[in-house]
N, CA, C and O atoms as a MOPAC input file, in Angstrom:
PM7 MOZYME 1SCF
protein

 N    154.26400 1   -94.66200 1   173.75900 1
 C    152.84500 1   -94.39200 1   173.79400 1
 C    152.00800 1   -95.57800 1   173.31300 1
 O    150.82300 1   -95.77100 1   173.58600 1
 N    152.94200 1   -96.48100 1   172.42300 1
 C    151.58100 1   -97.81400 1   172.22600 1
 C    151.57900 1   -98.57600 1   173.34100 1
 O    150.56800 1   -99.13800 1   173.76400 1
 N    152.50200 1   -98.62500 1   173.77700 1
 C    151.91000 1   -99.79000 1   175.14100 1
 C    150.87400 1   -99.29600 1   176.25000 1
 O    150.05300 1  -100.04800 1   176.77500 1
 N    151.05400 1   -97.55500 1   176.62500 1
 C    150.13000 1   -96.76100 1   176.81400 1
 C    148.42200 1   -97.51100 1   176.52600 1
 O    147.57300 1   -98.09600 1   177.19800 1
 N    148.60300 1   -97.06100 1   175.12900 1
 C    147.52800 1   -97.16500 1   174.46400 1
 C    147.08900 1   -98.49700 1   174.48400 1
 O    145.96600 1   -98.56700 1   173.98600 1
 N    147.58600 1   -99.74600 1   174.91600 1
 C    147.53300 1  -101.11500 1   174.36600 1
 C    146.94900 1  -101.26600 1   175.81700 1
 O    145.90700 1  -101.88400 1   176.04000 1
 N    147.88900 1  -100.50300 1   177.02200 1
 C    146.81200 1  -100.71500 1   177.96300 1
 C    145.51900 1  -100.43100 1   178.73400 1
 O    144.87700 1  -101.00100 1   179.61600 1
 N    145.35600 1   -98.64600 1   177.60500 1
 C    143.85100 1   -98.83400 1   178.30300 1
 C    142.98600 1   -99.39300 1   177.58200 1
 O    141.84400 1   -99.62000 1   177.98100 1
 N    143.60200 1   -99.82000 1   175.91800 1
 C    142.39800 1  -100.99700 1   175.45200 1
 C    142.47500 1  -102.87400 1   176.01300 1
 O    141.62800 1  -103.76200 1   175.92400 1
 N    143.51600 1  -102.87300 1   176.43000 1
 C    143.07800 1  -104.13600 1   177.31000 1
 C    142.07300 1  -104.29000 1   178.24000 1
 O    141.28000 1  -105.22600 1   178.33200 1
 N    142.19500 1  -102.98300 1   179.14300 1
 C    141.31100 1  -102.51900 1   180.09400 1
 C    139.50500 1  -102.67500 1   179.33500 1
 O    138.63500 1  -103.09900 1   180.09600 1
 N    139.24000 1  -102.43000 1   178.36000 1
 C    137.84800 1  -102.47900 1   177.96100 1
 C    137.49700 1  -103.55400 1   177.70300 1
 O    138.09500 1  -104.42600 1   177.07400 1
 N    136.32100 1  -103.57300 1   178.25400 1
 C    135.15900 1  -105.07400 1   177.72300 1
 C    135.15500 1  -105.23500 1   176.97300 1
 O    135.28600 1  -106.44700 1   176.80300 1
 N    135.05300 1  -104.60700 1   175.93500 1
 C    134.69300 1  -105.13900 1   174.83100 1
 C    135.69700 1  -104.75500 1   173.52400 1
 O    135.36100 1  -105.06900 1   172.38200 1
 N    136.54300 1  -104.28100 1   173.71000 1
 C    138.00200 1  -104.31400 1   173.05200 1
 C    139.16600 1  -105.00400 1   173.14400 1
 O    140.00800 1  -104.98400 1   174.04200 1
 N    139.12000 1  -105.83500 1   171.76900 1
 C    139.68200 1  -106.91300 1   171.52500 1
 C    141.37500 1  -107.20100 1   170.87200 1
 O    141.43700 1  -107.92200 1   169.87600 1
 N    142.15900 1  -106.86500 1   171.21300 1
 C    144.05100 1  -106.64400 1   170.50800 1
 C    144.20200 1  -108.03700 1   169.49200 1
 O    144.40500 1  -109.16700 1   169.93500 1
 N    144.07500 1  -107.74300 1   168.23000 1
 C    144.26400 1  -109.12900 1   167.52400 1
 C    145.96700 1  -109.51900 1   167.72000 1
 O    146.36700 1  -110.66000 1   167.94600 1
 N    146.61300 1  -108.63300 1   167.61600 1
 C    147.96200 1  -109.33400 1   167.90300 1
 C    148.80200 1  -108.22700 1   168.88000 1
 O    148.61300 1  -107.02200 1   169.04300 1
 N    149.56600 1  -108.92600 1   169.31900 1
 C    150.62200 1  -107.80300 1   170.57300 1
 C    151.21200 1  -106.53100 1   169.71900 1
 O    152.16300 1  -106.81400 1   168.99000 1
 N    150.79500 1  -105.24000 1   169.71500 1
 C    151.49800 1  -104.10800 1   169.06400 1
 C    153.35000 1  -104.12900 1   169.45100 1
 O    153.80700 1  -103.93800 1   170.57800 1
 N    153.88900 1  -104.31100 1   168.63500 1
 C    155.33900 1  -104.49100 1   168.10900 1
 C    156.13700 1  -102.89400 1   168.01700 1
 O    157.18800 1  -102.54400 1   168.55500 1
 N    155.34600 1  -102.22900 1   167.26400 1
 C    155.66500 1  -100.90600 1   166.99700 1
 C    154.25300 1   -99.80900 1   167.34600 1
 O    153.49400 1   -99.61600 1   168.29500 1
 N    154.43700 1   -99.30600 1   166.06300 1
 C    153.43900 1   -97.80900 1   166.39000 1
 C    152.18800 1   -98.25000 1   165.84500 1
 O    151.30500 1   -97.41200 1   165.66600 1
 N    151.94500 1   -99.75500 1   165.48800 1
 C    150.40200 1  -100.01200 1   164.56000 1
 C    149.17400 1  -100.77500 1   165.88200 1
 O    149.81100 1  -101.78200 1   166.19000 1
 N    148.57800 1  -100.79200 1   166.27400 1
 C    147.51600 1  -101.74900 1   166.72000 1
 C    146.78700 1  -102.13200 1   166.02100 1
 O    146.32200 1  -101.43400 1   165.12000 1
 N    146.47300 1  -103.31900 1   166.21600 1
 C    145.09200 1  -103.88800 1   165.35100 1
 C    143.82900 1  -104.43700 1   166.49400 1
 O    144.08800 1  -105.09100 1   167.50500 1
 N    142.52900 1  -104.03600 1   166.10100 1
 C    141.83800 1  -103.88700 1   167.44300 1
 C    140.50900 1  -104.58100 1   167.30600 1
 O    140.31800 1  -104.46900 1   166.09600 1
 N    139.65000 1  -105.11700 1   167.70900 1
 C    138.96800 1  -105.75200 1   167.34700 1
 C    137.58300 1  -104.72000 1   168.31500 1
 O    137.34900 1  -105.16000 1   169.44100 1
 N    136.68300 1  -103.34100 1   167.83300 1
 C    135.66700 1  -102.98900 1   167.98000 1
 C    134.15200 1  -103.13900 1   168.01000 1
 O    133.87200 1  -103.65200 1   166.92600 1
 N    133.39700 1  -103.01100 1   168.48000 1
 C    131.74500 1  -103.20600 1   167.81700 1
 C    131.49700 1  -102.25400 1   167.21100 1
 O    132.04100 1  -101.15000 1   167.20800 1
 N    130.63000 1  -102.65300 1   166.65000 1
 C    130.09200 1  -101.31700 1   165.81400 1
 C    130.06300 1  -100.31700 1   166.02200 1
 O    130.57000 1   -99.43400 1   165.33100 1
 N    129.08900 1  -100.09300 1   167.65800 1
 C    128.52700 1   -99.01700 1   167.52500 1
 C    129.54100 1   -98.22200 1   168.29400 1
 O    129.17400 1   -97.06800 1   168.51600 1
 N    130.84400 1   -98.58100 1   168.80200 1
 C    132.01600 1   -97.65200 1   169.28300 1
 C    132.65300 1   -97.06300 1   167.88900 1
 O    133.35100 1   -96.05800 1   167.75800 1
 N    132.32600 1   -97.73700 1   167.15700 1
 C    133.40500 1   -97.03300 1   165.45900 1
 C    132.81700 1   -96.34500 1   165.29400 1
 O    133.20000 1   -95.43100 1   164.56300 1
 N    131.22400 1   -96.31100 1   165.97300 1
 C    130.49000 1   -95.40200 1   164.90900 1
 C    130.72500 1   -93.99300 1   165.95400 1
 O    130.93800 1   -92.94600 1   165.34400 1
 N    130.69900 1   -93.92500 1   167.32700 1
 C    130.92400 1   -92.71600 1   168.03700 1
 C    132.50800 1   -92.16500 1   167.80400 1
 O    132.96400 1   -91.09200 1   168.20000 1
 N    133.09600 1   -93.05700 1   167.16200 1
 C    134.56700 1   -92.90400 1   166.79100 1
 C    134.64300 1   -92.28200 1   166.16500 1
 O    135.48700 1   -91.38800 1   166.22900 1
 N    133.84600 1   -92.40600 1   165.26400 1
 C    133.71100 1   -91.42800 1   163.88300 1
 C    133.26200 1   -90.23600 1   164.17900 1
 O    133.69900 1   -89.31400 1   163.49000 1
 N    132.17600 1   -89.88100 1   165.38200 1
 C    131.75900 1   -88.69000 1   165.44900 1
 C    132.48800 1   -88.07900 1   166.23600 1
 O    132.07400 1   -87.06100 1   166.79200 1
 N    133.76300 1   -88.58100 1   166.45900 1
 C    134.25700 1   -86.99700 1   167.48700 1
 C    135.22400 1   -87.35200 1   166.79200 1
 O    136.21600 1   -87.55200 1   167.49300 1
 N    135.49200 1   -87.63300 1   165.03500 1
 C    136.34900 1   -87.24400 1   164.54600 1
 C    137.53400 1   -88.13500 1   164.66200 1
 O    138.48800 1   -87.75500 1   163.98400 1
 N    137.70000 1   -89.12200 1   165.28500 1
 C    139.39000 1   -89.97400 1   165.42600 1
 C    139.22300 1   -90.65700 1   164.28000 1
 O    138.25900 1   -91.05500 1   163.62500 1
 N    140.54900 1   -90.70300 1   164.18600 1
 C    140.82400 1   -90.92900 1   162.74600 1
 C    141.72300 1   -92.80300 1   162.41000 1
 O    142.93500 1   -93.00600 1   162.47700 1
 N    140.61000 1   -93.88800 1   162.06400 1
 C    141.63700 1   -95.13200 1   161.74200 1
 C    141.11700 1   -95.98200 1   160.97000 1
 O    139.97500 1   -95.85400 1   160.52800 1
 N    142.13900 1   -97.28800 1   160.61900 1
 C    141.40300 1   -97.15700 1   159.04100 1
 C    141.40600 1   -99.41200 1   159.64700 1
 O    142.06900 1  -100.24300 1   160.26700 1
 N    139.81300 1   -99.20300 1   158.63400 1
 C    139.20600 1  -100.56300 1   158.66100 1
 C    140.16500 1  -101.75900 1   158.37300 1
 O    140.74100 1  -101.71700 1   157.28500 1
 N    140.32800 1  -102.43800 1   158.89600 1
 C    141.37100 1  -103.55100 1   158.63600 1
 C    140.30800 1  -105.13700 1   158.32200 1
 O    140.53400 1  -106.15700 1   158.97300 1
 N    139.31200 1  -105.08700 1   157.36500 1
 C    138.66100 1  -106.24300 1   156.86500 1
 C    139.20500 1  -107.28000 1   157.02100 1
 O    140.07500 1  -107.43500 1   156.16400 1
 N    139.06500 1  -108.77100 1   158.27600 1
 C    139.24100 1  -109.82300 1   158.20100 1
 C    137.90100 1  -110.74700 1   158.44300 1
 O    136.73000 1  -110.43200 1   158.65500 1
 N    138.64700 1  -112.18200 1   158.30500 1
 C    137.61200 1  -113.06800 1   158.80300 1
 C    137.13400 1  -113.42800 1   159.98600 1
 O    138.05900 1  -113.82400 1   160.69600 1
 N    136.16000 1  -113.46600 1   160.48800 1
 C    135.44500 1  -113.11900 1   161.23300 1
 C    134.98400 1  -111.55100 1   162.07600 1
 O    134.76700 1  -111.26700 1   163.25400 1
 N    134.97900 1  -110.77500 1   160.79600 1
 C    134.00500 1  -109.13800 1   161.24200 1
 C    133.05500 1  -109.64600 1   161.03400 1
 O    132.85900 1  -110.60900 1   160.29300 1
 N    132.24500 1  -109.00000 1   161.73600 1
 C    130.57600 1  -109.55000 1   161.51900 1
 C    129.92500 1  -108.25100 1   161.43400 1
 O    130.58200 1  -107.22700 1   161.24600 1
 N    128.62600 1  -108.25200 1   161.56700 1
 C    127.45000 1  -107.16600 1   161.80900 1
 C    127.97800 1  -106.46600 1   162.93300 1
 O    128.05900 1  -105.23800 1   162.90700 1
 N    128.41400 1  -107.26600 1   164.10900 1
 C    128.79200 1  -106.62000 1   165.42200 1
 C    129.99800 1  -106.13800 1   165.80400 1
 O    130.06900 1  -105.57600 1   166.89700 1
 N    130.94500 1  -106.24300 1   165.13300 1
 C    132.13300 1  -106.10700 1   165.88100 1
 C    133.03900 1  -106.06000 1   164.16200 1
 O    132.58100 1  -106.68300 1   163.20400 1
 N    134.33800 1  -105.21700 1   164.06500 1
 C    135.36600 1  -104.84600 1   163.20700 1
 C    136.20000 1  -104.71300 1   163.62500 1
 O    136.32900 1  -104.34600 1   164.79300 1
 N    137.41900 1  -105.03800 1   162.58500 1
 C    138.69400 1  -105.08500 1   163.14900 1
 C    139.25100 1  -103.84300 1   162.85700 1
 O    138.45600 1  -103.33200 1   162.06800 1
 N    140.21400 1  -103.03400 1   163.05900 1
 C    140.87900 1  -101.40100 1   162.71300 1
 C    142.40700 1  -101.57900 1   163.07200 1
 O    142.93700 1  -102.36800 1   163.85500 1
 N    143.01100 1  -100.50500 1   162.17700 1
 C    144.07100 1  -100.81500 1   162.35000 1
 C    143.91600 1   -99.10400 1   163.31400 1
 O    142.92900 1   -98.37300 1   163.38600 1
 N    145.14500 1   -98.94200 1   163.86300 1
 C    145.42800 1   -97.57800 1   164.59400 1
 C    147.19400 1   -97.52700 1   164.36900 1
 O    147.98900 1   -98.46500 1   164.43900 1
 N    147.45000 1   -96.09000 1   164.08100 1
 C    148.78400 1   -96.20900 1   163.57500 1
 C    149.43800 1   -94.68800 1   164.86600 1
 O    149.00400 1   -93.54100 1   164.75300 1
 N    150.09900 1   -94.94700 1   165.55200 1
 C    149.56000 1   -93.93700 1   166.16900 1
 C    151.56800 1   -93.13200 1   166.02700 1
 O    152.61600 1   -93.74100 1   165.81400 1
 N    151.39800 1   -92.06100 1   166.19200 1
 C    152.40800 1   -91.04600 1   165.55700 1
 C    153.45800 1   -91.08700 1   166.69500 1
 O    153.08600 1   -91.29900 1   167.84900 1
 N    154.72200 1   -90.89600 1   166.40200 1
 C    155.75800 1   -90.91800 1   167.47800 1
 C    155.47500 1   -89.39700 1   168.12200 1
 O    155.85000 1   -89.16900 1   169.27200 1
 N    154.91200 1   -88.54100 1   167.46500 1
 C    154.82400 1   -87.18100 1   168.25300 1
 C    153.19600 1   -87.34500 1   168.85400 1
 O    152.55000 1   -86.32800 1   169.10800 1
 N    152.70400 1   -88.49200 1   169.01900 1
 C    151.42400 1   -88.64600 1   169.72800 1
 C    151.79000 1   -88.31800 1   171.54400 1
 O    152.78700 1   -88.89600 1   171.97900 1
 N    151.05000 1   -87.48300 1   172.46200 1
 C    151.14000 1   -86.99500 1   173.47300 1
 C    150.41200 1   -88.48600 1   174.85200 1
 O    149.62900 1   -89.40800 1   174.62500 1
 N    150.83900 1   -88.24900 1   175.64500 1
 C    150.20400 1   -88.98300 1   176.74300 1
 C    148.53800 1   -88.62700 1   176.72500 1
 O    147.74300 1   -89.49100 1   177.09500 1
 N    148.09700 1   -87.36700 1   176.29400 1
 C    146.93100 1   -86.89300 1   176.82300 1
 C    146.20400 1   -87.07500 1   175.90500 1
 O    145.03200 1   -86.96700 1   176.26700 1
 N    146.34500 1   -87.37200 1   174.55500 1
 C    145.75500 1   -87.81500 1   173.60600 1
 C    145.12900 1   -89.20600 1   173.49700 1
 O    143.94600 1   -89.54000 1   173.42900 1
 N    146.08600 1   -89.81400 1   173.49900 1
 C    146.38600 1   -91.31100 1   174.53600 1
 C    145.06500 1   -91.77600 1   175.54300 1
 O    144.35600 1   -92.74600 1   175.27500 1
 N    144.87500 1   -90.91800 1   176.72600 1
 C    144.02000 1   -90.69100 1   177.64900 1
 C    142.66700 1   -90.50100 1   177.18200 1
 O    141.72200 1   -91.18400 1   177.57800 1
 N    142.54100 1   -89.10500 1   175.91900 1
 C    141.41500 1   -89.28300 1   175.25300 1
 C    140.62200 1   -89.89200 1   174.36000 1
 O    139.52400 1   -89.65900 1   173.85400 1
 N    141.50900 1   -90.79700 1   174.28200 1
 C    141.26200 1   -91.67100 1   172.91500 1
 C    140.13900 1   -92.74700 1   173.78300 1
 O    138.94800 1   -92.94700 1   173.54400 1
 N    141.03800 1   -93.34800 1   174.88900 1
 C    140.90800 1   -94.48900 1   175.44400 1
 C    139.05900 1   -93.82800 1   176.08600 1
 O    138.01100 1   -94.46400 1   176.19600 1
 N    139.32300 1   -92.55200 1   176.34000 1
 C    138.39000 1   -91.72700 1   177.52200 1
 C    136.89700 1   -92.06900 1   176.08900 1
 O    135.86200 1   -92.63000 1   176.44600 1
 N    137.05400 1   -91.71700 1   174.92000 1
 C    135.88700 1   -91.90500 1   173.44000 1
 C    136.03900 1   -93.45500 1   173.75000 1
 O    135.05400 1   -93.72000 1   174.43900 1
 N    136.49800 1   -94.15800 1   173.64600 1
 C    136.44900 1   -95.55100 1   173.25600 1
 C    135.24300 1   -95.65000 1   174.51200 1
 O    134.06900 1   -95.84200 1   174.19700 1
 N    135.61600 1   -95.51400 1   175.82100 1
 C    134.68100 1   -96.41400 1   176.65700 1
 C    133.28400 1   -95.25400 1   176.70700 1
 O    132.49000 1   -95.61000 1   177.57800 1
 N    132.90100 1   -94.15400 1   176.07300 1
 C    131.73000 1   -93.13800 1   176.04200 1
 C    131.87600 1   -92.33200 1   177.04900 1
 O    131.06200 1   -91.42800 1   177.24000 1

């Protein structure tokens, strides 16, 4: 399911993969204002503070569960682009 996941965030404009997901972690490079609709329907991932976050854009880590479903997957990617 991460490569799943790795590819419908390649697929977005404006979602950024700081390094190739290895295992079950991504690290992702967001704008703001997608973390912030992120937050309102509830998905759940945690801020990964580096250099160069700015005002516009944050980095996150996503850890995503071996019992994570394809369709979850789908919805995640489906919130990310609005």
């Amino acid at each position: 399911m991460t490569a799943r996941l790795a590819a419908g965030l390649r697929s977005l404009p404006d979602a950024e993969l700081i390094v190739e997901p290895q295992a079950n972690e991504i690290f992702l490079r967001l704008p703001v204002a997608t973390l912030r609709r992120l937050r309102e329907e509830v998905v759940r991932f945690h801020p990964w503070p580096m250099p160069g976050d700015d005002q516009a854009s944050r980095i996150i880590r996503l850890v995503r569960s071996f019992q994570t479903t394809p369709e979850e997957v789908d919805r995640f990617i489906s919130v990310v682009l609005g």
